[in-house]
C-alpha positions in Angstrom: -41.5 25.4 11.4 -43.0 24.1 8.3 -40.5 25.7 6.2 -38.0 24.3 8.4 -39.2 20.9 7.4 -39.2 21.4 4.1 -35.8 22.6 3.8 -34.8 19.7 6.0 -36.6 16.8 3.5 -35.3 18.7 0.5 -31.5 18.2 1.8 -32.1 14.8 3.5 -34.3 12.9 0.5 -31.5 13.0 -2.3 -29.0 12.3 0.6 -31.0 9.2 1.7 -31.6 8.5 -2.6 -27.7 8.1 -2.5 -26.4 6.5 0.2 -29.5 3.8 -0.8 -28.2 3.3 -4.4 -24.7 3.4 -3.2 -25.6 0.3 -0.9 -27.4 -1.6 -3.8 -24.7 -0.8 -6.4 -22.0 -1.4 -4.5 -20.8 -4.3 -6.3 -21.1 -2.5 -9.4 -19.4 0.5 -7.9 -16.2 -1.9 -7.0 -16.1 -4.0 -10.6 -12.8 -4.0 -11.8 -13.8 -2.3 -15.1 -15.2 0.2 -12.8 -12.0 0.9 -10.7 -10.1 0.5 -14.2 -11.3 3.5 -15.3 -10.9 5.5 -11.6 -7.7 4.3 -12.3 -6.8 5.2 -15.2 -4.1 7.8 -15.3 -1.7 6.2 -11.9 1.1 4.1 -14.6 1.3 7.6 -16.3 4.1 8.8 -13.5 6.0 5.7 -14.7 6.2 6.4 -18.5 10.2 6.8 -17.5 10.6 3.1 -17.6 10.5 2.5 -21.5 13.7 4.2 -21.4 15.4 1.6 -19.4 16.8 -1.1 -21.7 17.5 -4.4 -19.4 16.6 -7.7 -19.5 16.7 -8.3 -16.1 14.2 -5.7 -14.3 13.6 -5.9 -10.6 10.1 -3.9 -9.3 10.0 -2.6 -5.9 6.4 -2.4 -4.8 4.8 -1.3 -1.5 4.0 2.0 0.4 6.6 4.7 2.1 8.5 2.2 4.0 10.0 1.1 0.4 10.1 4.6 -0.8 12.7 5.1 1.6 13.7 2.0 2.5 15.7 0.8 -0.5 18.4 2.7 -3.3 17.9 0.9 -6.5 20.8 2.5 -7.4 22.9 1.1 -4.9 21.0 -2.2 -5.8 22.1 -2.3 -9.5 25.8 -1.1 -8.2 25.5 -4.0 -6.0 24.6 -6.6 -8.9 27.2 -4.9 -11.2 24.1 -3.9 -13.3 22.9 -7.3 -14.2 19.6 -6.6 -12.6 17.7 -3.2 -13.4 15.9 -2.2 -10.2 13.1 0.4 -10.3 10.9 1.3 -7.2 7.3 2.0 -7.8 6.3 2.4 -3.8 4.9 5.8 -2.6 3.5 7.2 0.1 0.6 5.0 1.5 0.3 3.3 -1.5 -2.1 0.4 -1.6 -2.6 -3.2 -3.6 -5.4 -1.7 -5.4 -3.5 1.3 -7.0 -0.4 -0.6 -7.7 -2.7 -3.5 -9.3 -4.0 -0.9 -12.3 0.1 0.4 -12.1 1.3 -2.6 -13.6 -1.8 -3.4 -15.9 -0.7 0.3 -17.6 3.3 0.1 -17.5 5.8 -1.3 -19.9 6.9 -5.0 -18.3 9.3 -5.7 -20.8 12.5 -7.2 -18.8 10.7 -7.7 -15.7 11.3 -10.6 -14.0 10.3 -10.0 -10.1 8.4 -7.4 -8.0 9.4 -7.5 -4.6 6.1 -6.0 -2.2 6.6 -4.4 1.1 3.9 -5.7 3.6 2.9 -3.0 5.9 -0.4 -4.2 7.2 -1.9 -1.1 8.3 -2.3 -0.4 4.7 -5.1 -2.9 4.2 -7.3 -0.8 7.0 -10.2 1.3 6.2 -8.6 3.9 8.6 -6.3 4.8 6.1 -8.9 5.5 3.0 -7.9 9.3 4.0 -5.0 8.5 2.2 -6.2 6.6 -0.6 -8.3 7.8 -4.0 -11.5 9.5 -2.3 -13.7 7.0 -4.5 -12.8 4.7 -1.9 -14.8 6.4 0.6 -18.0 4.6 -1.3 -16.4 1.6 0.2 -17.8 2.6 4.1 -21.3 2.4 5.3 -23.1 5.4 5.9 -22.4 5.1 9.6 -19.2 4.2 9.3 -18.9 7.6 7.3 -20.6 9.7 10.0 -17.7 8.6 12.1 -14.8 9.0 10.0 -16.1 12.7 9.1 -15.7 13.6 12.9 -12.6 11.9 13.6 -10.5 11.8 10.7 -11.7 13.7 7.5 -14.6 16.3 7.3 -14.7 16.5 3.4 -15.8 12.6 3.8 -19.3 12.7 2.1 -18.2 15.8 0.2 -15.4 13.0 -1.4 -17.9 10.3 -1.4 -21.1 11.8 -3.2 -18.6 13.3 -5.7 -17.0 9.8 -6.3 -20.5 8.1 -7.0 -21.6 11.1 -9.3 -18.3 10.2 -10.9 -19.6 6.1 -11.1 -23.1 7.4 -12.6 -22.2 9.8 -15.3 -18.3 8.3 -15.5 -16.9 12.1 -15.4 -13.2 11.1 -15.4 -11.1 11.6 -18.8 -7.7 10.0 -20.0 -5.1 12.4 -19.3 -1.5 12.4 -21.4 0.4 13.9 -18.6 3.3 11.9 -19.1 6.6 11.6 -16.7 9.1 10.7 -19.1 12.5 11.6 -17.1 14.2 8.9 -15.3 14.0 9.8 -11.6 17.8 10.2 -10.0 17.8 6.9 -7.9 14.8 4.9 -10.3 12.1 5.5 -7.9 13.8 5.9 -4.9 14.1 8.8 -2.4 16.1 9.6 0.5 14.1 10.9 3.6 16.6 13.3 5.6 16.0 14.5 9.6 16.9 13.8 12.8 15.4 10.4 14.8 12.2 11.2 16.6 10.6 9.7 19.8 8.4 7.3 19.0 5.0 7.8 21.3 2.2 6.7 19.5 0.0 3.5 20.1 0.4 1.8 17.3 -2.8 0.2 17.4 -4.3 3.3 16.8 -3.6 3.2 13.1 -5.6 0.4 12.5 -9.0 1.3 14.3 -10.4 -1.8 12.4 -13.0 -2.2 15.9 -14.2 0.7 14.3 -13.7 1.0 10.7 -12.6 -2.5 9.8 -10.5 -4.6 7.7 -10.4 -3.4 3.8 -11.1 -7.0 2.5 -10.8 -4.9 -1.5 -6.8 -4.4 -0.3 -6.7 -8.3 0.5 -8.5 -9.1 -2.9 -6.3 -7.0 -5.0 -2.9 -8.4 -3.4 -4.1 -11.6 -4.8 -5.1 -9.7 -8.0 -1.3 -8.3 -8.0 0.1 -12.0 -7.5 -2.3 -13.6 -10.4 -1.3 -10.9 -12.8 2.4 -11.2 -12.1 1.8 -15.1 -12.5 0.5 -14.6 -16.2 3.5 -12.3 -17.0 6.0 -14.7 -15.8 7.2 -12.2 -13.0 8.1 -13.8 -9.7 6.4 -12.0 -6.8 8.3 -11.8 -3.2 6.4 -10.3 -0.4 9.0 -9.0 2.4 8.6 -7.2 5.4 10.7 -3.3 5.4 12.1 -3.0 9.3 10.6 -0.9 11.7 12.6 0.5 15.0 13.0 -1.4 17.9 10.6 1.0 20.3 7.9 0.3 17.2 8.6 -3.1 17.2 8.0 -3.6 21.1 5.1 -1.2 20.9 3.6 -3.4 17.9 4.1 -7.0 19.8 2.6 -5.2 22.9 -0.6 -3.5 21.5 -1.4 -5.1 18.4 -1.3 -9.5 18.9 -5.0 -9.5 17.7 -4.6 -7.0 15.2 -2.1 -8.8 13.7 -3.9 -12.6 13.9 -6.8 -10.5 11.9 -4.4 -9.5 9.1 -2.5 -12.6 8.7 -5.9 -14.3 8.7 -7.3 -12.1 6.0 -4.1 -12.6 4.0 -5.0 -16.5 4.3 -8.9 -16.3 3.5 -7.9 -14.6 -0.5 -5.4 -17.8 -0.3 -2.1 -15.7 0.2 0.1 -19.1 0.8 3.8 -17.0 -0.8 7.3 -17.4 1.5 7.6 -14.0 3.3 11.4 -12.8 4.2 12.2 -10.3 6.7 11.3 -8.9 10.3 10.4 -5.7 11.8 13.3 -6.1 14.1 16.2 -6.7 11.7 18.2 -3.6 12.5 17.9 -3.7 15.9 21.9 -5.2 16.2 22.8 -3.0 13.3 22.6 0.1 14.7 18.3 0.7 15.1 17.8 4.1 16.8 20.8 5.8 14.0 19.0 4.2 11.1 15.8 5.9 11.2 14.2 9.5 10.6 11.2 8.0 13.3 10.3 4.4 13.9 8.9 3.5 10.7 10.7 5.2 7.8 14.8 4.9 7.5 17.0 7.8 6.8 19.8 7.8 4.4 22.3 5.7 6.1 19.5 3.4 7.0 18.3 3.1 3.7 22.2 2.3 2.6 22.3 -0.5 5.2 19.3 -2.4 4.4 19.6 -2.2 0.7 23.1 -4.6 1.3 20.5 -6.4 3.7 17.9 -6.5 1.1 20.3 -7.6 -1.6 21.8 -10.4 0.0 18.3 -11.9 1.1 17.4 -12.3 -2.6 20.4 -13.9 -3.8 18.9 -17.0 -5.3 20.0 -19.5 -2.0 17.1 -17.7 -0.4 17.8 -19.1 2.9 16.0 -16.4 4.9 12.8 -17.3 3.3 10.0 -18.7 5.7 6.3 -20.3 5.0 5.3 -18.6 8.2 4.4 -14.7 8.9 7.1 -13.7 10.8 6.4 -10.3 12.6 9.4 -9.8 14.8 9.7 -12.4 17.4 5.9 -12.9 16.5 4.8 -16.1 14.4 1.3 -16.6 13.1 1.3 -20.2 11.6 -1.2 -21.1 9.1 -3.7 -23.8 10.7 
């Protein structure tokens, strides 16, 4: 029994050591400077820009549902090539790693970043997606939870991330992407349209995981940073199918109330343009691969949307967070 025990302190006492300093340090562990230098490779995909020569650049900035959502090439054909659009969105990408994306990338000729608002982005549920040092953003407890129910390699990820804050492990790397992608960024997703069953609300789990207020801060980061280049910065919302939509309005009224009222605490006051529902008249169901990503004639119908809505009459344009047929108003 007594070995027992002393197996047991020998694992639990450097465990305990950690997850007490990464509690003190935490505000050391999220210092920009800090996440600069976990960051320091992501504009490194995007050396391919320096080959485009235009004075009039157009960024497209956001997560999957811009990925997919918009052909810059059928944007430029669309402006006869007096704008230059390029799409930075990926896969679950968040404000943080987009932030240290356009601190490293050439923004010569840019002159306005468009960002996709998905709000299930800015949720600690989705740090499975994210850069694992992230994981140093949840409690310990927190942790536990998200080790059972989402990822089991959580506190492998997380000690590994704070060894890589203490002895600063990470090295510059010079893998450069230097070939222009064949649409500038963006990518076609092909299938056929799927059911859509899921409880929305599910993705969020902020009752148990909460809100990542570092999302909120770097959005305002993104919009500061833009300001001091002299790039205009448009938040819009990408649609979403109708049976997502309805879902949404159904499930998530509170969820949404939390994230338009932590876009107002970091002082988000921008015009928004868009809605969740906008292709419902325009075909909806034939438009999508599932309810939140558009296929290729989907992504060829919005980007004429998309176009026309930032024409500079900007007449769609709202000082409310529209969500559908759901308005937050700013009190």
């Amino acid at each position: 029994m007594k070995k027992f025990f002393f197996k047991l302190s020998n694992f639990l006492i450097p465990v305990i050591l950690i997850e007490i300093s990464i509690f003190l340090l935490k505000d050391i562990v999220f210092k920009e400077k800090q996440l600069q230098n976990i960051f320091s490779t992501v504009g490194n995909k995007y050396y391919w820009i320096n080959k485009i020569n235009h004075n009039k650049k157009i960024l497209l900035l956001g997560s999957s549902s811009v990925r997919y959502g918009l052909s810059c090439s059928i944007l430029n054909q669309l402006s006869h090539d007096s704008l230059s659009f390029i799409n930075l969105a990926t896969d679950a990408r968040d404000p943080i790693e987009t932030y240290f994306i356009l601190k490293q990338i050439n923004l010569t000729g840019v002159k306005a970043a468009y960002f996709g608002l998905d709000p299930w982005i800015y949720t600690k549920r989705y740090y499975k997606y994210r850069n694992p040092y992230l994981y140093l953003d949840m409690s310990f407890l927190s942790s536990i939870k998200y080790s059972i129910e989402h990822d089991k390699t959580t506190f492998l990820k997380r000690y590994i991330a704070f060894f890589d804050f203490v002895f600063s492990t990470r090295g510059k790397s010079n893998d450069l992407i230097r070939e222009i992608p064949t649409d500038y960024g963006s990518f076609k997703l092909k299938g056929k349209p799927k059911n859509f069953k899921e409880s929305v609300d599910n993705w969020f789990e902020t009752d148990r995981y909460g809100w990542s207020q570092l999302q909120f801060i770097y959005l305002q980061k993104i919009i500061s940073f833009c300001k001091t280049k002299n790039i205009e910065f448009i938040p819009f919302l990408p649609p979403k199918r109708s049976d997502f939509t309805d879902i949404y309005k159904l499930k998530c009224k509170s969820i949404h109330k939390e994230f338009t009222d932590n876009l107002i605490k970091t002082n988000f006051t921008l015009n928004i343009f868009g809605k969740f529902n906008q292709l419902d008249k325009l075909g909806n169901y034939n438009l999508f691969v599932e309810a939140y990503h558009l296929n290729p004639l989907g992504q060829s119908v919005y980007s004429v949307i998309f176009y026309k809505m930032i024409l500079p009459k900007k007449d769609v344009f709202n000082n409310q967070l529209l969500w559908s047929d759901m308005t937050y108003k700013k009190q």
